[in-house]
C-alpha positions as CSV (number, residue, x, y, z in Angstrom):
1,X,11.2,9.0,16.1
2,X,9.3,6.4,14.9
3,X,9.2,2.6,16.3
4,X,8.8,-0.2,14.1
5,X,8.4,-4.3,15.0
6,X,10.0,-6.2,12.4
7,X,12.0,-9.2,11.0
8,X,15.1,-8.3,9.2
9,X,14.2,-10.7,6.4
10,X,10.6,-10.2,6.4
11,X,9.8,-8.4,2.9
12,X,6.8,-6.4,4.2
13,X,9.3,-5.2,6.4
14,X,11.7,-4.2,4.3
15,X,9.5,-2.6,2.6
16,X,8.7,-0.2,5.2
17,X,12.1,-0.1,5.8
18,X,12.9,1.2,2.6
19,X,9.7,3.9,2.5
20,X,11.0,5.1,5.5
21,X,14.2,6.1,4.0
22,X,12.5,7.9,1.3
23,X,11.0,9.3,3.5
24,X,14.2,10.5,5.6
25,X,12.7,9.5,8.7
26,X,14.5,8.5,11.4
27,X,13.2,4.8,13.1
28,X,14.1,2.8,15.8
29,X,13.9,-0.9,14.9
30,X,12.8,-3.7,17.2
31,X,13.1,-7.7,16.0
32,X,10.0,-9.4,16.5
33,X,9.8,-13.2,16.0
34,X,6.8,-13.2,15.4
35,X,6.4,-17.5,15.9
36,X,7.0,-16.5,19.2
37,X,3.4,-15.2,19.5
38,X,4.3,-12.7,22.5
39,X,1.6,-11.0,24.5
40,X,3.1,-7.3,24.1
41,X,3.1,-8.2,20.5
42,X,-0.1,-9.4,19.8
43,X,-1.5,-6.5,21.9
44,X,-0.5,-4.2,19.0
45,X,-1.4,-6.4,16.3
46,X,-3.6,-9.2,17.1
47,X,-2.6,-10.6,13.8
48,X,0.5,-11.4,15.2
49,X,2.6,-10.0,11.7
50,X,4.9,-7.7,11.0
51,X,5.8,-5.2,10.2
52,X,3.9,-2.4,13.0
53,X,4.9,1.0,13.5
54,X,4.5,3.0,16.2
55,X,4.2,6.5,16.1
56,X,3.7,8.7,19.0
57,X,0.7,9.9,20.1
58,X,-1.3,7.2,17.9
59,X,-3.0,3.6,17.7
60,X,-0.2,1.5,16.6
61,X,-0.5,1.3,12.2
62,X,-0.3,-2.7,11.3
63,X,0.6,-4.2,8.0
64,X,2.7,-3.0,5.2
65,X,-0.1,-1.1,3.6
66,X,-1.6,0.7,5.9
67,X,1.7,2.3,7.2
68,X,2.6,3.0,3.9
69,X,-0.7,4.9,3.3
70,X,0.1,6.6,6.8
71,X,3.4,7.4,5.5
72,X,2.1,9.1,2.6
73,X,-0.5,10.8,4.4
74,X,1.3,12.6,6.9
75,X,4.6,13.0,5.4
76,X,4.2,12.2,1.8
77,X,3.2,16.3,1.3
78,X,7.1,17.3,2.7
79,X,8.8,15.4,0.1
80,X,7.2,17.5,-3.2
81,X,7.9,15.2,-6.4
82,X,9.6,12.8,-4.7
83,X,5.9,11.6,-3.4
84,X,5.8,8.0,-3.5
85,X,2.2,7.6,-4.1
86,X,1.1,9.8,-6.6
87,X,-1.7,12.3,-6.4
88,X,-3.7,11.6,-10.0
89,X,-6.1,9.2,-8.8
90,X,-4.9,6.5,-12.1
91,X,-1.1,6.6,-11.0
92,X,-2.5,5.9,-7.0
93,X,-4.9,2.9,-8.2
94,X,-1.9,1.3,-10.3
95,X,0.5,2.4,-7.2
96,X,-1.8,0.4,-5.4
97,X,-2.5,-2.5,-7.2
98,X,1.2,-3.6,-7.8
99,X,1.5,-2.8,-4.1
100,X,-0.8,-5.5,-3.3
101,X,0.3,-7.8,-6.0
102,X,3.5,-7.8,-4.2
103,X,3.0,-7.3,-0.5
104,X,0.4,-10.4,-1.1
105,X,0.5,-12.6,-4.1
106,X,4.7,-12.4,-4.2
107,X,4.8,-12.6,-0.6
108,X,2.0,-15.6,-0.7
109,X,3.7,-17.7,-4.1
110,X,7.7,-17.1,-3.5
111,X,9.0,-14.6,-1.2
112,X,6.8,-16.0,2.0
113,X,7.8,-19.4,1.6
114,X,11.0,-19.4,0.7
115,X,11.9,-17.0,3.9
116,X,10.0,-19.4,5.9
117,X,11.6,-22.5,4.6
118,X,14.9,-21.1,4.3
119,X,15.8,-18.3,7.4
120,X,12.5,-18.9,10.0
121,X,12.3,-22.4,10.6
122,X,16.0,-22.2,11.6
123,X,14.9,-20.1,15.3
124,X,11.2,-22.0,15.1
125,X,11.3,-24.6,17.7
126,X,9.3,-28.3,16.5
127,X,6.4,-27.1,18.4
128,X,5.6,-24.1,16.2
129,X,6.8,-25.3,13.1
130,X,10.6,-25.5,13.2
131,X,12.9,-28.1,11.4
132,X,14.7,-28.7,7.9
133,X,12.8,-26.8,5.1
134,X,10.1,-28.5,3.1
135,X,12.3,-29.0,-0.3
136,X,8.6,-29.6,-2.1
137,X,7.7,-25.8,-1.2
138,X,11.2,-24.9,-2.0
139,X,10.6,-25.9,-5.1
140,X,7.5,-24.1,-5.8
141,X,8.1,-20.7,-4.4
142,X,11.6,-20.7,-6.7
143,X,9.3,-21.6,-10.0
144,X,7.3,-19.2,-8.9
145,X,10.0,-16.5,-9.0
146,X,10.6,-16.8,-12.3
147,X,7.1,-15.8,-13.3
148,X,6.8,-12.8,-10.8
149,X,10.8,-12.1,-12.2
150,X,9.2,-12.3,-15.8
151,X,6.3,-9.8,-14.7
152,X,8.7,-6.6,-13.7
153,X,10.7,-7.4,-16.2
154,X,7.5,-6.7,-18.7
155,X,6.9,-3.4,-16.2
156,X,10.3,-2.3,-16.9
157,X,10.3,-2.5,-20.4
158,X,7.6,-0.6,-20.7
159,X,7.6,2.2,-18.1
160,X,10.5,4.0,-16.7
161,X,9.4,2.6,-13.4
162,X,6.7,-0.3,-12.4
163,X,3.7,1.9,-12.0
164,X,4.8,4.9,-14.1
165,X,7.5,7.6,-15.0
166,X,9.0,7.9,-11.6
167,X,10.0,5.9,-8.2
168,X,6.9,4.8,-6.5
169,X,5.6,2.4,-3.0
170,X,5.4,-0.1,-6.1
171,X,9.1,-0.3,-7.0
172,X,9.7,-0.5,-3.1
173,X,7.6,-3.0,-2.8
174,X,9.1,-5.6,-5.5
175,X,12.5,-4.8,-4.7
176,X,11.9,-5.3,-0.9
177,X,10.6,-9.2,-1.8
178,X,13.3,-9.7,-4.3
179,X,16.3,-8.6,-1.9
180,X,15.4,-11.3,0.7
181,X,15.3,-13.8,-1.6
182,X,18.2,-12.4,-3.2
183,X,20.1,-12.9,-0.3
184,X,19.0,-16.2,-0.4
185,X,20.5,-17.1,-3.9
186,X,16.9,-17.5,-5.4
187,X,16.3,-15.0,-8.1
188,X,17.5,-16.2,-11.5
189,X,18.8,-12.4,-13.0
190,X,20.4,-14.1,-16.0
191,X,16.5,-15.2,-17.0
192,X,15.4,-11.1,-17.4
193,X,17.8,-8.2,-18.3
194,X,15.6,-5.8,-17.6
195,X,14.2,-7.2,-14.3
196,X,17.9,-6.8,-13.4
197,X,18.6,-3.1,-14.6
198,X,15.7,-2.0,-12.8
199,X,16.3,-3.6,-9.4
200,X,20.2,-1.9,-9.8
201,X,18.8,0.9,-10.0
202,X,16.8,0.3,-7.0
203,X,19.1,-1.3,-5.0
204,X,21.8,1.6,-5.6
205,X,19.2,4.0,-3.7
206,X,20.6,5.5,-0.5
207,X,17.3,3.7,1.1
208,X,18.9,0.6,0.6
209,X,21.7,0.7,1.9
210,X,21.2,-0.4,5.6
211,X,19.0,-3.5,4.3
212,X,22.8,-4.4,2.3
213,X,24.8,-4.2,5.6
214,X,23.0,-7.3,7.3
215,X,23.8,-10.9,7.2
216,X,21.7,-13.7,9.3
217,X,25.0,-15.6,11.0
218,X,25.2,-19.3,9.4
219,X,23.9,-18.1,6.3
220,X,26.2,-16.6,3.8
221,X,24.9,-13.7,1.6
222,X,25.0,-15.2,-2.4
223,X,27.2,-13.1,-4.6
224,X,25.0,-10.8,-5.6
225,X,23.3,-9.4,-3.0
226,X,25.7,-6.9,-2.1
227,X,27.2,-6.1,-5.6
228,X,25.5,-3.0,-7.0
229,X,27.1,-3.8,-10.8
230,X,26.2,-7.5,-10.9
């Protein structure tokens, strides 16, 4: 049984999330407000983000790349074809490049913000942050959607999946970011077809499941987020 310190709307944690139930492993998962800047919590990651998992026996395994390398190392062997980080060493540096591209530049230009603005700074006191969303950064994060949107849409028309022929950390990755802005209302699906056929697909997975069933109380789910044929 694995641990693992997250926010339900943080997309690196999702993410993980997500891996995990590729993975079929079973995880106990543990909120971490991470504004909050606990002591315990900064003890296992002096970065003081999420997601961290905790596996017994071992250092705790910070960031969504590293425990998704970890993943793959110790358990990525069991699951045969299924691997989600392929073993030519092309497929793993394209696995890992639209990881990053994700995990960072999405989370950095739309998905970070926009969770921030939107979701955090509602339980952020005034002291670390909290208060009405900046509209301005609103505003950019959403235009900036529409060019990351744009960008898997291109991956999908040209490959069965982003990084190749079959389900890949990559695919995780994007659809992680897009489902908590998703929830949000902020992806504009009508702008890329096949953006939209992909993440179905995605978001029909098993794995995804449990990241469907939650709602954040006060804010309301937008139509699509739960609808598997929308």
């Amino acid at each position: 049984m694995f641990t693992l310190f997250h926010h339900p709307f943080c997309p690196q944690s999702r993410f993980i999330r997500l891996a995990l139930g590729e993975h079929g492993l079973d995880v106990r998962p543990v909120e971490e407000r991470v504004w909050e800047r606990r002591e315990a919590f900064l003890a296992l990651n002096p970065a003081g983000t999420t997601p961290v998992l905790i596996a017994e026996g071992l250092p705790p395994v910070p960031t969504a790349g590293v425990i998704a390398e970890y993943l793959d190392e110790t358990h990525g062997g069991r699951i045969g074809e299924r691997r989600l980080l392929p073993t030519s060493m092309a497929e793993r540096i394209e696995v890992r490049r639209l990881m990053t591209w994700f995990n960072e530049k999405f989370f950095e230009e739309a998905s970070g913000p926009l969770v921030t603005e939107r979701i955090y700074k509602r339980f952020m006191g005034e002291e670390v942050g909290g208060g009405p969303p900046a509209m301005d950064v609103i505003r950019a994060a959403t235009a900036n959607v529409r060019y990351h949107l744009a960008y898997i849409g291109w991956l999908a028309r040209t490959r069965n999946f982003l990084a190749g022929d079959r389900l890949t950390f990559a695919d995780l990755a994007a659809a992680a970011h897009l489902s908590a802005i998703d929830y949000l209302g902020d992806v504009p699906w009508i702008e890329d077809d096949a953006a939209k056929a992909w993440y179905a697909r995605i978001k029909s997975r098993p794995s995804f499941r449990p990241l469907l069933g939650e709602w954040l109380a006060g804010v309301p789910a937008s139509r699509t987020y739960v609808d598997l044929d929308f």
